[in-house]
N, CA, C and O atoms as a Tripos MOL2 file, in Angstrom:
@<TRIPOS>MOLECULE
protein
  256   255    64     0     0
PROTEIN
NO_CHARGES

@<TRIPOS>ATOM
      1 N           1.0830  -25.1720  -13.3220 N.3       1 UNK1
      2 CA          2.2230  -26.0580  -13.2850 C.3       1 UNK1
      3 C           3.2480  -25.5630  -14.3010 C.2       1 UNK1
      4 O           2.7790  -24.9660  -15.2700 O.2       1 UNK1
      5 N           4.6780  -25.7250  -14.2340 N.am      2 UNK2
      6 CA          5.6880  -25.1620  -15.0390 C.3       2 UNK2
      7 C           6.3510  -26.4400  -15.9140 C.2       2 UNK2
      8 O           6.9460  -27.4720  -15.6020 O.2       2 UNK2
      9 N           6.0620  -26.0130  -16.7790 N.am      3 UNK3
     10 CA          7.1540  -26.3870  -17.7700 C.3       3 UNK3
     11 C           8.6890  -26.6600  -17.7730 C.2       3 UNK3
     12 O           9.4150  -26.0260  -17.0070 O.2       3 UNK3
     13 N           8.9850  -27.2110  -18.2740 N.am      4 UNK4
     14 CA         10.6310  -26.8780  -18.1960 C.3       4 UNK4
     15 C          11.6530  -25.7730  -18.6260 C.2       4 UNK4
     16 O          11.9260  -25.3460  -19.7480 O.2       4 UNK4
     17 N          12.0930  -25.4690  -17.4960 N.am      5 UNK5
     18 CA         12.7370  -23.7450  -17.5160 C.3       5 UNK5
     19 C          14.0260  -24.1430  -18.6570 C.2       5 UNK5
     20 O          14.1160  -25.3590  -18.8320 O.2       5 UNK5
     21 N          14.7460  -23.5380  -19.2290 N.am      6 UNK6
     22 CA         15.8670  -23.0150  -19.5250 C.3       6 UNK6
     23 C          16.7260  -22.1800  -18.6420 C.2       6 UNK6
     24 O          16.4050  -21.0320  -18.3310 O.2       6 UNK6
     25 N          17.8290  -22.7650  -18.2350 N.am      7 UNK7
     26 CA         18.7150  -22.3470  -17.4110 C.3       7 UNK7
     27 C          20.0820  -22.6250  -17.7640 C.2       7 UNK7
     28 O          20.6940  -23.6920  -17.8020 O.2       7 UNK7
     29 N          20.5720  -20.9830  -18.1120 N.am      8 UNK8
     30 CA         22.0120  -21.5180  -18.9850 C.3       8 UNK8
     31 C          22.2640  -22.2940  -19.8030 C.2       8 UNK8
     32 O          23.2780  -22.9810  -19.9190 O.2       8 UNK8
     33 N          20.7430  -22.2120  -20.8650 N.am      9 UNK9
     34 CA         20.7360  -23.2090  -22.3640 C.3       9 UNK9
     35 C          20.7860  -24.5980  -21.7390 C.2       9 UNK9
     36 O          21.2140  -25.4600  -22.5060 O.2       9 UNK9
     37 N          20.5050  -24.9360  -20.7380 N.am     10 UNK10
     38 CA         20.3080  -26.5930  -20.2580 C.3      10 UNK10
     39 C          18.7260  -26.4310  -19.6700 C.2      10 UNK10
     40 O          18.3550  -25.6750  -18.7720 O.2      10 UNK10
     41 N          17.9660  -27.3210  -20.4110 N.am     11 UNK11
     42 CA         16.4620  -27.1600  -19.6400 C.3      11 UNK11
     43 C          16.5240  -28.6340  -18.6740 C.2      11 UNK11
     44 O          16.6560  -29.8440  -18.8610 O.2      11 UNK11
     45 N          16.2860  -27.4160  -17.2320 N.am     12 UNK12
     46 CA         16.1970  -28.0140  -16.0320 C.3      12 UNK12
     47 C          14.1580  -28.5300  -15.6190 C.2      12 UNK12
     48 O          13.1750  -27.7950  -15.5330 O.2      12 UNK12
     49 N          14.2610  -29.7210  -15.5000 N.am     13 UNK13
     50 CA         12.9260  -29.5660  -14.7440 C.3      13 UNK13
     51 C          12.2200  -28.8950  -14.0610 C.2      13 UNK13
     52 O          12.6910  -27.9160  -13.4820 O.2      13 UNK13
     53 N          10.8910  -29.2420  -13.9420 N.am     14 UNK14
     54 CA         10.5670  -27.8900  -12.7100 C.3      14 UNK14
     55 C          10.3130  -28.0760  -11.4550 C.2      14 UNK14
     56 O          10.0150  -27.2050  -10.6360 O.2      14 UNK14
     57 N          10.5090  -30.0770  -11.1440 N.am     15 UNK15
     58 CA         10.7900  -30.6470   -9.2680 C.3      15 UNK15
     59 C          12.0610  -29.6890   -9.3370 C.2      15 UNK15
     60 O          11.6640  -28.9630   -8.4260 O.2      15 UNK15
     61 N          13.0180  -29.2370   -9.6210 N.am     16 UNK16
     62 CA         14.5440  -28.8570   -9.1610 C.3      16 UNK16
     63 C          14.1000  -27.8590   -8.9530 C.2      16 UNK16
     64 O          14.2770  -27.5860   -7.7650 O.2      16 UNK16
     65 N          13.3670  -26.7790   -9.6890 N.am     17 UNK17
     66 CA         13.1300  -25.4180   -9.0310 C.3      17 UNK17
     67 C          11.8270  -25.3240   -7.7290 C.2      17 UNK17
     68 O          11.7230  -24.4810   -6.8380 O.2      17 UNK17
     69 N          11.0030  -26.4270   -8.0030 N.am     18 UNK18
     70 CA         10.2410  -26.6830   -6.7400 C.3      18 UNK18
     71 C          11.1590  -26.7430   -5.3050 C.2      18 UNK18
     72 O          11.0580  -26.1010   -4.2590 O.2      18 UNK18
     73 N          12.2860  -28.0230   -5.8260 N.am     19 UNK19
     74 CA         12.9530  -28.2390   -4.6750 C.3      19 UNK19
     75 C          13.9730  -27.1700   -4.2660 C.2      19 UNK19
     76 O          14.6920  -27.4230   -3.2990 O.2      19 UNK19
     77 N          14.1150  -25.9110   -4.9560 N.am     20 UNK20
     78 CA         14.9470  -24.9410   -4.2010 C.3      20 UNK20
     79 C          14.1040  -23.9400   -3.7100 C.2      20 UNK20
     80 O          14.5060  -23.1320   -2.8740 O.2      20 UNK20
     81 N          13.0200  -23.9280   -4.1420 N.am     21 UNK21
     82 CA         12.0000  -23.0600   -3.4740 C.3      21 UNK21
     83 C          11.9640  -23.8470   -2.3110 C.2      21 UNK21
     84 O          12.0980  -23.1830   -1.2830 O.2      21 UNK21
     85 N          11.7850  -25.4030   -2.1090 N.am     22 UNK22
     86 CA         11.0060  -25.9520   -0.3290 C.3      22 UNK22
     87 C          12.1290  -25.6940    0.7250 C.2      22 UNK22
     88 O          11.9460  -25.2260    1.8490 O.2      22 UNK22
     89 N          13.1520  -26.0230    0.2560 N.am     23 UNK23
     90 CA         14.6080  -26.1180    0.6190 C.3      23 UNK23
     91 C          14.3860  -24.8520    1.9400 C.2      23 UNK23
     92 O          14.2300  -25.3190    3.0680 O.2      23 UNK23
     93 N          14.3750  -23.3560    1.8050 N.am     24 UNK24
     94 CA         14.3330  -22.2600    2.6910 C.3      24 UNK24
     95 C          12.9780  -22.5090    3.7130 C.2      24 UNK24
     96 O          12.9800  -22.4850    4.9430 O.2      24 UNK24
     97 N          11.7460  -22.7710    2.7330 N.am     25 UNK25
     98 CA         10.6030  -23.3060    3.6420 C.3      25 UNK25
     99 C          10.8530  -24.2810    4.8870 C.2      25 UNK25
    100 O          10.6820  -24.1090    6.0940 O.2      25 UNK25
    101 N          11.3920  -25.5270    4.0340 N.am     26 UNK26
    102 CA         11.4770  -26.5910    5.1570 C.3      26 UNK26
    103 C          12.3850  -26.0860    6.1830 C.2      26 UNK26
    104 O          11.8760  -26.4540    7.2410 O.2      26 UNK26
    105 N          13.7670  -25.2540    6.5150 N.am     27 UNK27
    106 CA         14.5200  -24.3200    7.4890 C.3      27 UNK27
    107 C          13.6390  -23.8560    8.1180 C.2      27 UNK27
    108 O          13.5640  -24.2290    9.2880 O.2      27 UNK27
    109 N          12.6070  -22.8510    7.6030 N.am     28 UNK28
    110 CA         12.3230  -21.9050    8.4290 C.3      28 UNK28
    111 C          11.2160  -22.9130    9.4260 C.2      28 UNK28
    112 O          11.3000  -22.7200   10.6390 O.2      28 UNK28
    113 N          10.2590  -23.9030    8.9690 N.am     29 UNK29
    114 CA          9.7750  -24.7980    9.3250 C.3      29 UNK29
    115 C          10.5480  -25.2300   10.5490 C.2      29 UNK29
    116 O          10.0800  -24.8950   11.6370 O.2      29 UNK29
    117 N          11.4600  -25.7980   10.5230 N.am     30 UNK30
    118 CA         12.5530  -26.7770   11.4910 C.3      30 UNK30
    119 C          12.7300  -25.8380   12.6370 C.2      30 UNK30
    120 O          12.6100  -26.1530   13.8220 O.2      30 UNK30
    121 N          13.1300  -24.2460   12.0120 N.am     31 UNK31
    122 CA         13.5690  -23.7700   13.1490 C.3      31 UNK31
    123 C          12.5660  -23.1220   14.0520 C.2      31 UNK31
    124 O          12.7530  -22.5830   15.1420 O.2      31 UNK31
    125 N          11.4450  -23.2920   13.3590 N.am     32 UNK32
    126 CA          9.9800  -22.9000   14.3910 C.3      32 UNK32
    127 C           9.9990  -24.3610   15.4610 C.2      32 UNK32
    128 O           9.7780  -24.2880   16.6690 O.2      32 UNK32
    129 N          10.2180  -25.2710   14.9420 N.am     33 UNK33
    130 CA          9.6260  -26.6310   15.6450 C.3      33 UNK33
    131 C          10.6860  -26.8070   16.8380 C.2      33 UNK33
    132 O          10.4270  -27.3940   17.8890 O.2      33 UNK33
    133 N          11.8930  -26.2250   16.5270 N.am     34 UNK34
    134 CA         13.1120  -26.4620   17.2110 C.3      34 UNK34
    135 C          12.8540  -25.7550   18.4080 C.2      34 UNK34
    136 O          12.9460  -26.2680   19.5230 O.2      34 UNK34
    137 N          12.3660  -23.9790   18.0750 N.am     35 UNK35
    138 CA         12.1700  -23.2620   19.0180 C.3      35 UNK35
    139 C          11.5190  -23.4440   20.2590 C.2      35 UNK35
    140 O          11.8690  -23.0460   21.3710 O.2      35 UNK35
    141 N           9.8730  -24.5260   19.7030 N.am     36 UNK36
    142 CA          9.0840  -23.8110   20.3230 C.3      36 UNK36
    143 C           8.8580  -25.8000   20.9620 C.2      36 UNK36
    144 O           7.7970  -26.2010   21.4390 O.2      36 UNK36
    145 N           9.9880  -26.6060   20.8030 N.am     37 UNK37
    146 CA         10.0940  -28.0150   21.4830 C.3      37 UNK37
    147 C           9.3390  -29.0100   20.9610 C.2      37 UNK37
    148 O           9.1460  -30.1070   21.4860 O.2      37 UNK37
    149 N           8.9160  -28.6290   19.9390 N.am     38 UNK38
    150 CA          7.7310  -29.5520   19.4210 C.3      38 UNK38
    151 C           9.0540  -31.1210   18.3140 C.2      38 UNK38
    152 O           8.8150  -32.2870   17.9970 O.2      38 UNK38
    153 N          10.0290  -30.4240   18.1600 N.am     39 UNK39
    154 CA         10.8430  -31.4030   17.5030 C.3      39 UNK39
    155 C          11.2780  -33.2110   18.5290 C.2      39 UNK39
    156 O          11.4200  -34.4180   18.3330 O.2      39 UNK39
    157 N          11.3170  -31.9050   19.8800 N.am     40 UNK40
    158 CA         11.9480  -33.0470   21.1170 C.3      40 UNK40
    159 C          10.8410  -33.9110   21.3400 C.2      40 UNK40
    160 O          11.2270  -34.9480   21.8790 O.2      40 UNK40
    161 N           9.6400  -33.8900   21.1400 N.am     41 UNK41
    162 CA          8.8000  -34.5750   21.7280 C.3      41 UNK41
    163 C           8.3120  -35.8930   20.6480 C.2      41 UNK41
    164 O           7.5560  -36.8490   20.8180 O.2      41 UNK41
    165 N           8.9650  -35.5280   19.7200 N.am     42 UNK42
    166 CA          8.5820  -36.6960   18.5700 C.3      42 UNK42
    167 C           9.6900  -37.8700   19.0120 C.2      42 UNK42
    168 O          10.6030  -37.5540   19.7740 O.2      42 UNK42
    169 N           9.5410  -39.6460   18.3510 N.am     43 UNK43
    170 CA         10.3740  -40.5350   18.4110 C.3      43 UNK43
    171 C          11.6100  -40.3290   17.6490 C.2      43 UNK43
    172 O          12.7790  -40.4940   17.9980 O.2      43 UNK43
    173 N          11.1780  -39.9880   16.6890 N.am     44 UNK44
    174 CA         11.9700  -40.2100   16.0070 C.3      44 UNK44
    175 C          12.0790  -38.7910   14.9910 C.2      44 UNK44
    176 O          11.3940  -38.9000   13.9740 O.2      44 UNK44
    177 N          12.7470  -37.6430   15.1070 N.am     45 UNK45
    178 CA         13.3860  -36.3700   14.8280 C.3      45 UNK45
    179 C          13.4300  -36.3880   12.9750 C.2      45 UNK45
    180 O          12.6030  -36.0240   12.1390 O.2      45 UNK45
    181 N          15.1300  -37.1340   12.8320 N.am     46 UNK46
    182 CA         14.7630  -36.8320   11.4420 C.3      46 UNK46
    183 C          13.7140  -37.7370   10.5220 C.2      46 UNK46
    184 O          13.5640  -37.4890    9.3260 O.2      46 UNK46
    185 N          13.1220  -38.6290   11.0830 N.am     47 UNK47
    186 CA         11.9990  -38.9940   10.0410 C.3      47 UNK47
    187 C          11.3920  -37.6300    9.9020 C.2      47 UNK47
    188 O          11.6330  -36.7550    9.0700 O.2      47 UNK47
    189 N          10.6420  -37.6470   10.7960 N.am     48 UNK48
    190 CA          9.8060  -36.1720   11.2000 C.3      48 UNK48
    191 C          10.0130  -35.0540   10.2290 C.2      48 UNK48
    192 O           9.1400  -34.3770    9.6850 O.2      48 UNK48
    193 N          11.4410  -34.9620   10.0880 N.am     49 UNK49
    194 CA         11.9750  -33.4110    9.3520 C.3      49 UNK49
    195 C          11.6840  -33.9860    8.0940 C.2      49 UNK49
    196 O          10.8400  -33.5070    7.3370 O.2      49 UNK49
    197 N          12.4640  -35.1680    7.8020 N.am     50 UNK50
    198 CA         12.0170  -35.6640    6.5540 C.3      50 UNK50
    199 C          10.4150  -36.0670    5.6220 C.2      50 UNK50
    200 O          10.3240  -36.0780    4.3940 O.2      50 UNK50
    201 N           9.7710  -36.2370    6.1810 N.am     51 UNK51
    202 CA          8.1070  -36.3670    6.2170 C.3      51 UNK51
    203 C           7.3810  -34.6810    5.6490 C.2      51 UNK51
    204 O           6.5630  -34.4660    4.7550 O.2      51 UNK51
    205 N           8.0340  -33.7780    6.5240 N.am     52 UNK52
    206 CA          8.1770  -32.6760    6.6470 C.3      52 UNK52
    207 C           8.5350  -31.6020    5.4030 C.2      52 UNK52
    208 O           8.0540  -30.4810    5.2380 O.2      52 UNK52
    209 N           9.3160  -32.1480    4.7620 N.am     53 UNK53
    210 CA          9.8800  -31.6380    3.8040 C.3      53 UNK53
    211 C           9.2710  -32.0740    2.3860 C.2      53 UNK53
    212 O           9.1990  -31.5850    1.2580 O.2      53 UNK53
    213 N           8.8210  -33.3990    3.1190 N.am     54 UNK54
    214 CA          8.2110  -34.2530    1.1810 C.3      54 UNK54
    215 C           7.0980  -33.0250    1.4920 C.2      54 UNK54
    216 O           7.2180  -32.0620    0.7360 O.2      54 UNK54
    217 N           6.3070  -32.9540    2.2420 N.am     55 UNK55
    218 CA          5.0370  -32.4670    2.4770 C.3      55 UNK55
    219 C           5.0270  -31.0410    1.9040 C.2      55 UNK55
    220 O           4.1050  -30.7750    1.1330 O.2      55 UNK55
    221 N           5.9190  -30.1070    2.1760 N.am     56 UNK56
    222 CA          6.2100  -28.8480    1.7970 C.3      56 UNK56
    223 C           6.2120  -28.7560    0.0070 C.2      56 UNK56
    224 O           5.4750  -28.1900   -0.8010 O.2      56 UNK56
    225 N           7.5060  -29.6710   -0.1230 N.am     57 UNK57
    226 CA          7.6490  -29.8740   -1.9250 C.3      57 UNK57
    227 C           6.6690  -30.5650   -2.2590 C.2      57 UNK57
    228 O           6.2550  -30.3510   -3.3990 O.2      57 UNK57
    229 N           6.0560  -31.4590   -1.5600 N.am     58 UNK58
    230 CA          4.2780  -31.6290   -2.3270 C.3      58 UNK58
    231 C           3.1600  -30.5150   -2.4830 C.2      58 UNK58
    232 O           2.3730  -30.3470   -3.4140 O.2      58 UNK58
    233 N           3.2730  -29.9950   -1.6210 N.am     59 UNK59
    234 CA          2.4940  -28.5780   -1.4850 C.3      59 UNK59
    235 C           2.7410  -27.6410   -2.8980 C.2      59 UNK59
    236 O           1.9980  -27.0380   -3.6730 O.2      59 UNK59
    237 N           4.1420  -27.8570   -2.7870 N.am     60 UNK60
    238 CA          4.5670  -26.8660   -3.4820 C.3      60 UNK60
    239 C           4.2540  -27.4080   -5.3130 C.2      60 UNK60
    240 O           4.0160  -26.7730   -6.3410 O.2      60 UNK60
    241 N           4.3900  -28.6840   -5.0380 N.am     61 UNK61
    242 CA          4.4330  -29.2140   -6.6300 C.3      61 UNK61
    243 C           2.7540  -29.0280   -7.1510 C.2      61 UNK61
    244 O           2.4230  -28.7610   -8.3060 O.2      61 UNK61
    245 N           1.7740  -29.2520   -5.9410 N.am     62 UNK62
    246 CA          0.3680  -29.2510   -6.2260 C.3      62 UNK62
    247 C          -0.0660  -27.5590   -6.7700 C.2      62 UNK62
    248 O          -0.6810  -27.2480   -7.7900 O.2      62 UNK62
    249 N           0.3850  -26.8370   -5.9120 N.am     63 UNK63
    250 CA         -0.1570  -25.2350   -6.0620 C.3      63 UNK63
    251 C           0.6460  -24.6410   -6.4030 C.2      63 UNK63
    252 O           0.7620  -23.5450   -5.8530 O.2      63 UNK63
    253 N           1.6470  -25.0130   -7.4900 N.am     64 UNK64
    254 CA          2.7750  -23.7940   -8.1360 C.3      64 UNK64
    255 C           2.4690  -24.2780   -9.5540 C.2      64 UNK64
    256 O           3.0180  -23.7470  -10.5190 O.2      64 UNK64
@<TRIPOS>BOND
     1     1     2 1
     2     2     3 1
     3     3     4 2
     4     3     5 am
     5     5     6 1
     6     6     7 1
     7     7     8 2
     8     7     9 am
     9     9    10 1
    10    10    11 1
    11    11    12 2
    12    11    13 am
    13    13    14 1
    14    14    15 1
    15    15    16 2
    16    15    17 am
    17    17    18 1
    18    18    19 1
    19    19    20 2
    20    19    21 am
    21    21    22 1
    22    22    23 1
    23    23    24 2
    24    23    25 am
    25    25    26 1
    26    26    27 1
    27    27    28 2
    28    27    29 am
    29    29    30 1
    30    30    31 1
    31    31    32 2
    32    31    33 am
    33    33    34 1
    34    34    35 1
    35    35    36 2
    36    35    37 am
    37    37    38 1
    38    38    39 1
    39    39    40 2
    40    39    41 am
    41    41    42 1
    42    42    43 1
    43    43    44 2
    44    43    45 am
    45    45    46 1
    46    46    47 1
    47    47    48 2
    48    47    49 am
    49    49    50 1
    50    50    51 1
    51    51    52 2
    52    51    53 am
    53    53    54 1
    54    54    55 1
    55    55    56 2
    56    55    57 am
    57    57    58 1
    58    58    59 1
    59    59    60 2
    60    59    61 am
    61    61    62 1
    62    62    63 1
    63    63    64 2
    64    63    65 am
    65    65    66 1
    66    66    67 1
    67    67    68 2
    68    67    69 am
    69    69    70 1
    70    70    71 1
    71    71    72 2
    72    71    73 am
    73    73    74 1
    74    74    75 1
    75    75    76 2
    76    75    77 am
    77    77    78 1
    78    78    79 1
    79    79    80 2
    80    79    81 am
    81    81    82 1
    82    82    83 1
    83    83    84 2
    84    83    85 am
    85    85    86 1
    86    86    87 1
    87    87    88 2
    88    87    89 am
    89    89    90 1
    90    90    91 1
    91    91    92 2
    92    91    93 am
    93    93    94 1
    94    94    95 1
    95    95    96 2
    96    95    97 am
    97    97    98 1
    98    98    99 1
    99    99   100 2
   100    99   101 am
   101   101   102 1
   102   102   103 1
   103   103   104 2
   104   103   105 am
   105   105   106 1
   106   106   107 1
   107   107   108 2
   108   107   109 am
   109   109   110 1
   110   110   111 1
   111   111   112 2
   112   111   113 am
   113   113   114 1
   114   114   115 1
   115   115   116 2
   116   115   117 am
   117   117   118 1
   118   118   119 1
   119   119   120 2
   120   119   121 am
   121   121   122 1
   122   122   123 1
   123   123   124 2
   124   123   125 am
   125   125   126 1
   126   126   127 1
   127   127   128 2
   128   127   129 am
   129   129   130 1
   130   130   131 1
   131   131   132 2
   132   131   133 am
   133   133   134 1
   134   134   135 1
   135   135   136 2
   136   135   137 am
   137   137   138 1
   138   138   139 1
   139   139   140 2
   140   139   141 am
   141   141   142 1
   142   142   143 1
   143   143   144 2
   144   143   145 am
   145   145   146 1
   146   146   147 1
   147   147   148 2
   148   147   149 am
   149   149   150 1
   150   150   151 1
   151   151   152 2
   152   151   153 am
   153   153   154 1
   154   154   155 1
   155   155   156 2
   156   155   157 am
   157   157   158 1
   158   158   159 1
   159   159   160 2
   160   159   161 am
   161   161   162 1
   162   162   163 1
   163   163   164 2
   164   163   165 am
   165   165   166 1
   166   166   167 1
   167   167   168 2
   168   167   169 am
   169   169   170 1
   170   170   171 1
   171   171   172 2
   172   171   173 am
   173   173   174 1
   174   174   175 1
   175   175   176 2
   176   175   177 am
   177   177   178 1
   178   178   179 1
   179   179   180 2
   180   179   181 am
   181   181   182 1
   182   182   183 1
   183   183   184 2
   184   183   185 am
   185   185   186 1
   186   186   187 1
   187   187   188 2
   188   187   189 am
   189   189   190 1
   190   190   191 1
   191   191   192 2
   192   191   193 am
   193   193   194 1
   194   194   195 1
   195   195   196 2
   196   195   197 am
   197   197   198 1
   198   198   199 1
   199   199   200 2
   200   199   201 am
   201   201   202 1
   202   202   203 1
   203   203   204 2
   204   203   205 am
   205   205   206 1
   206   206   207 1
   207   207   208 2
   208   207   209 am
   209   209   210 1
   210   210   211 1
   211   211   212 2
   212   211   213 am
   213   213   214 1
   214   214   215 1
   215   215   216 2
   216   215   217 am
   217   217   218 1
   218   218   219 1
   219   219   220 2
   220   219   221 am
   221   221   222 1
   222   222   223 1
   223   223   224 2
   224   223   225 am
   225   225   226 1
   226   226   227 1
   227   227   228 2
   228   227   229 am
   229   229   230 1
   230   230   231 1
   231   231   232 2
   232   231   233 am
   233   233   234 1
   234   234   235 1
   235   235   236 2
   236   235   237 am
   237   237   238 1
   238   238   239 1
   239   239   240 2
   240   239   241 am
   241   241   242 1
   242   242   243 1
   243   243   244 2
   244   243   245 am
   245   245   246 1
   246   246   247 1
   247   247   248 2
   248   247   249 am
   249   249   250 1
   250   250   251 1
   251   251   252 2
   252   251   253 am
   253   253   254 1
   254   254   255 1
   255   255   256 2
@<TRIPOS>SUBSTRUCTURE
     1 UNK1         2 RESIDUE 1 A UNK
     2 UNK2         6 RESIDUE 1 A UNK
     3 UNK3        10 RESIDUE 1 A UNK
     4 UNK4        14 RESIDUE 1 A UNK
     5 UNK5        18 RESIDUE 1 A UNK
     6 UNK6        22 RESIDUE 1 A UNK
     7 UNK7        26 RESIDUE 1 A UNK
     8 UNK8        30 RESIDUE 1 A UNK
     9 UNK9        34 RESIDUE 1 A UNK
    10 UNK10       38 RESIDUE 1 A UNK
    11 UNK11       42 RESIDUE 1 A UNK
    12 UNK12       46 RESIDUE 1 A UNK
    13 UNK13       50 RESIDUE 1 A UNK
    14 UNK14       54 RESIDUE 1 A UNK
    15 UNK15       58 RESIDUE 1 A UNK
    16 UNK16       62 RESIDUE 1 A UNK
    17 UNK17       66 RESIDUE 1 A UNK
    18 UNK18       70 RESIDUE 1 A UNK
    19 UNK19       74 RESIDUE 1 A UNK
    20 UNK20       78 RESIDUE 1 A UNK
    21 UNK21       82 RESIDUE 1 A UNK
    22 UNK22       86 RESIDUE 1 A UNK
    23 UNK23       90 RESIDUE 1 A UNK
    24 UNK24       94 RESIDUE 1 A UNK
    25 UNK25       98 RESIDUE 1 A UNK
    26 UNK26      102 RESIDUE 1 A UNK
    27 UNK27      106 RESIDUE 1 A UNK
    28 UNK28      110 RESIDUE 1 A UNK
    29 UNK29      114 RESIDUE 1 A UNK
    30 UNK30      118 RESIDUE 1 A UNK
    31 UNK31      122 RESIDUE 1 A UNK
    32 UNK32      126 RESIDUE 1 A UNK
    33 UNK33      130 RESIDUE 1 A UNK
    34 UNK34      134 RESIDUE 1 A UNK
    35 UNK35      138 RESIDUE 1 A UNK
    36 UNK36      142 RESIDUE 1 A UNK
    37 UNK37      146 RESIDUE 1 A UNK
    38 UNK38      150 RESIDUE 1 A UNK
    39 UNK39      154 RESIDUE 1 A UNK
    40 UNK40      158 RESIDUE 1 A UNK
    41 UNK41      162 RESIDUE 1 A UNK
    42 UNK42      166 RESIDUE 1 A UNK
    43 UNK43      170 RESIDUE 1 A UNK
    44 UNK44      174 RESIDUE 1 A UNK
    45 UNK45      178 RESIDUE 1 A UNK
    46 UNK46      182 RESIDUE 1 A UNK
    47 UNK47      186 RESIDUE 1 A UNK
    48 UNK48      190 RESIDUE 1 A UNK
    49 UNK49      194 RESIDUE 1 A UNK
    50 UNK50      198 RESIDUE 1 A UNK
    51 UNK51      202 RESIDUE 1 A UNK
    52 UNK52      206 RESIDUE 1 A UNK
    53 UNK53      210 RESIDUE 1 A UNK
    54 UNK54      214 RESIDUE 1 A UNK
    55 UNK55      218 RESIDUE 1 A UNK
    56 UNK56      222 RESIDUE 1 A UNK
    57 UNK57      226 RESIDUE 1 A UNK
    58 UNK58      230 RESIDUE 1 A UNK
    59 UNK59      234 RESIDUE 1 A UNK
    60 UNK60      238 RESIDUE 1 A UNK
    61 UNK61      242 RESIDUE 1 A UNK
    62 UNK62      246 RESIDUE 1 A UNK
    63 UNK63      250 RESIDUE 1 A UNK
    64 UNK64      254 RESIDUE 1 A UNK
């Protein structure tokens, strides 16, 4: 688990650098689901993406 970075003499947390790491994940994620129709078949889309994304930056907060 990380500490708090220093970034330009302002120490940033380390959810903010989690969350720019999930940020490209959760895209590339979306645009697999988009491709391959699995997005259309859900009720409700952006819950879905959104659910989606905690899950990634949880991932990410557990094993980084």
């Amino acid at each position: 688990m990380l500490t708090e970075v220093a970034f330009a003499g302002v120490f940033v947390a380390p959810i903010v650098l989690y969350w720019i790491v999930s940020i490209p994940v959760f895209f590339l994620c979306r645009w697999i689901l988009n491709r391959t129709g699995i997005l259309q078949l859900v009720w409700h889309s952006a819950l879905v993406e959104f659910a989606l994304w905690i899950i990634i930056l949880s991932l990410f907060v557990l094993y980084l």
